[in-house]
C-alpha positions in Angstrom: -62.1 14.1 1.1 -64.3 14.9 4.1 -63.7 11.4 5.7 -59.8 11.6 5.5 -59.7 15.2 7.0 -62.1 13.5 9.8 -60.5 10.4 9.9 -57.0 11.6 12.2 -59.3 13.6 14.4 -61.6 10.6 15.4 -58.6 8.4 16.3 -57.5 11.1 19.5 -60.9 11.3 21.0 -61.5 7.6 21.4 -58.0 7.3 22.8 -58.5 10.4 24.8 -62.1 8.8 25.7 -60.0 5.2 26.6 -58.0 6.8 28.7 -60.3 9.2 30.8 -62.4 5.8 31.4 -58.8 4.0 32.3 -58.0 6.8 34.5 -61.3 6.8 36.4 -61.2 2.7 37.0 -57.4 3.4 38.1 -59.5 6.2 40.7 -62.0 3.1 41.6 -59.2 0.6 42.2 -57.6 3.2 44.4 -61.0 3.8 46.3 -61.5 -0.1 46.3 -58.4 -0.4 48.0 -58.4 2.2 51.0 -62.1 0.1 51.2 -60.2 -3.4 51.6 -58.0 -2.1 53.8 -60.3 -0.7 56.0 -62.6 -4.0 55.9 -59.5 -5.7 57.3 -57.9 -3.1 59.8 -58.2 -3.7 63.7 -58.7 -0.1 64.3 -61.9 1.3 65.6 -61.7 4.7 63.7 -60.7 5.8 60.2 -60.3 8.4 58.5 -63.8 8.3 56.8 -65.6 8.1 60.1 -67.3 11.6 60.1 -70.8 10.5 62.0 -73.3 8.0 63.3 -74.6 8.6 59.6 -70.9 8.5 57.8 -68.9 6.1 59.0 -67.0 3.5 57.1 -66.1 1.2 59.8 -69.4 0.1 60.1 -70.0 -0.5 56.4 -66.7 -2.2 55.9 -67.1 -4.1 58.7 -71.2 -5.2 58.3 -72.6 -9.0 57.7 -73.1 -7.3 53.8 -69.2 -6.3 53.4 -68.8 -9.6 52.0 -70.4 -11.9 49.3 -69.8 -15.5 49.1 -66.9 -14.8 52.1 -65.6 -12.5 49.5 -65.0 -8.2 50.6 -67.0 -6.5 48.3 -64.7 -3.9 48.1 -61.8 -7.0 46.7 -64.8 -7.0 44.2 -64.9 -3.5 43.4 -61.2 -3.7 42.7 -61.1 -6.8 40.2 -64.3 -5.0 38.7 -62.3 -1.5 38.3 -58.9 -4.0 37.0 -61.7 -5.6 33.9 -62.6 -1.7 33.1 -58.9 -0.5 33.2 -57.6 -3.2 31.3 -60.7 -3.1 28.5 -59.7 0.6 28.2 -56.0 0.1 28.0 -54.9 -3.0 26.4 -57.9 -4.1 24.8 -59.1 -0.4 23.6 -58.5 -1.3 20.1 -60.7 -3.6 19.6 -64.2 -3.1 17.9 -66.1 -4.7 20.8 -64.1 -2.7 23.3 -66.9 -0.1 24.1 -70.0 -2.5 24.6 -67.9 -4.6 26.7 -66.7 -1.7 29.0 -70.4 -0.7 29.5 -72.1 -4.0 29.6 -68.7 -4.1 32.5 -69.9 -0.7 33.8 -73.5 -1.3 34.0 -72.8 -4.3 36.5 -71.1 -2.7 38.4 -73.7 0.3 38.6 -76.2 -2.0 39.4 -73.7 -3.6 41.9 -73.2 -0.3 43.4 -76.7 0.6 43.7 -77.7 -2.6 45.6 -74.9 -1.8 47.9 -76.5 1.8 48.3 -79.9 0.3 49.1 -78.1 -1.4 51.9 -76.4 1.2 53.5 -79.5 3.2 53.2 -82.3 1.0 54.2 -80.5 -1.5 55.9 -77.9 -0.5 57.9 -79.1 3.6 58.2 -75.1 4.4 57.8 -72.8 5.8 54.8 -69.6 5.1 53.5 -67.9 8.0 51.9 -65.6 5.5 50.4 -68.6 3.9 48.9 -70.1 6.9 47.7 -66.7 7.9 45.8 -66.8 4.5 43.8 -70.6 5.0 43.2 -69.8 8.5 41.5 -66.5 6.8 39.7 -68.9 3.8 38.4 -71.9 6.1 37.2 -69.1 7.5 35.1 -67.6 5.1 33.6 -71.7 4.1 32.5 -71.7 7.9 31.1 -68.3 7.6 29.3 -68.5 3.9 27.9 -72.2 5.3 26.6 -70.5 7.9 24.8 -67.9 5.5 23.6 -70.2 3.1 22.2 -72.7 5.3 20.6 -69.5 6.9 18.8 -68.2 3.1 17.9 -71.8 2.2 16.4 -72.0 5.9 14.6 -68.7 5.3 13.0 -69.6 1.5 11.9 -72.8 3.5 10.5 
């Protein structure tokens, strides 16, 4: 009797859970995309250029703002679009949650490399940068909770 009484409760919090991790990747995309814009704008100040120690232009703008000719923040955005859709159209699916943090975890460790960069290598911030490195350590924190809760269940 227990499991049916629990059973209608467990169903809303993953959803809820899918779609706080959608809504935080739709936050990343958003984030990714003022990025990509900026990486391609003529402009010599933005709105996220605060100090010779915060200033996006010169992230956006560096030798390490691409990979492979690629904008890094274009990769930020597909990588947020993979998360969204996992949690959305996929968030049935019994290998939804290890997917979205095996997802989440590259991209952390994406986001930390490009940390160590603007750090140690080019001595400058990007706020813009910073806001997708707080929306990706999330989505590690809430696609943890959503797998532990997936293998607990199958337990």
């Amino acid at each position: 009797m227990s499991e049916s009484r629990n059973a209608p409760n467990a169903r809303p919090q993953s959803t809820n859970l899918m779609a706080a991790i959608a809504l935080f990747a739709v936050a990343g995309v958003a984030v990714s995309s003022v990025s990509l814009y900026e990486h391609f704008a003529t402009s010599t100040s933005s709105f996220c250029n605060f100090s010779d120690t915060f200033n996006c232009d010169l992230v956006n703008r560096s030798q390490y703002s691409t990979v492979l000719g690629v904008p890094v923040a274009l990769i930020g955005i597909v990588g947020y679009l993979v998360l969204t859709t996992l949690a959305t159209v996929y968030r049935n699916l019994p290998q939804t949650p290890a997917l979205l943090l095996i997802a989440s975890v590259i991209g952390l460790g994406f986001a930390l490399y490009l940390a160590y960069v603007e750090k140690f290598l080019l001595g400058v911030w990007c706020f813009l940068c910073l806001t997708s490195l707080v929306l990706i350590c999330i989505e590690v924190m809430l696609s943890t909770i959503a797998t532990v809760r997936t293998r607990r269940a199958r337990a």
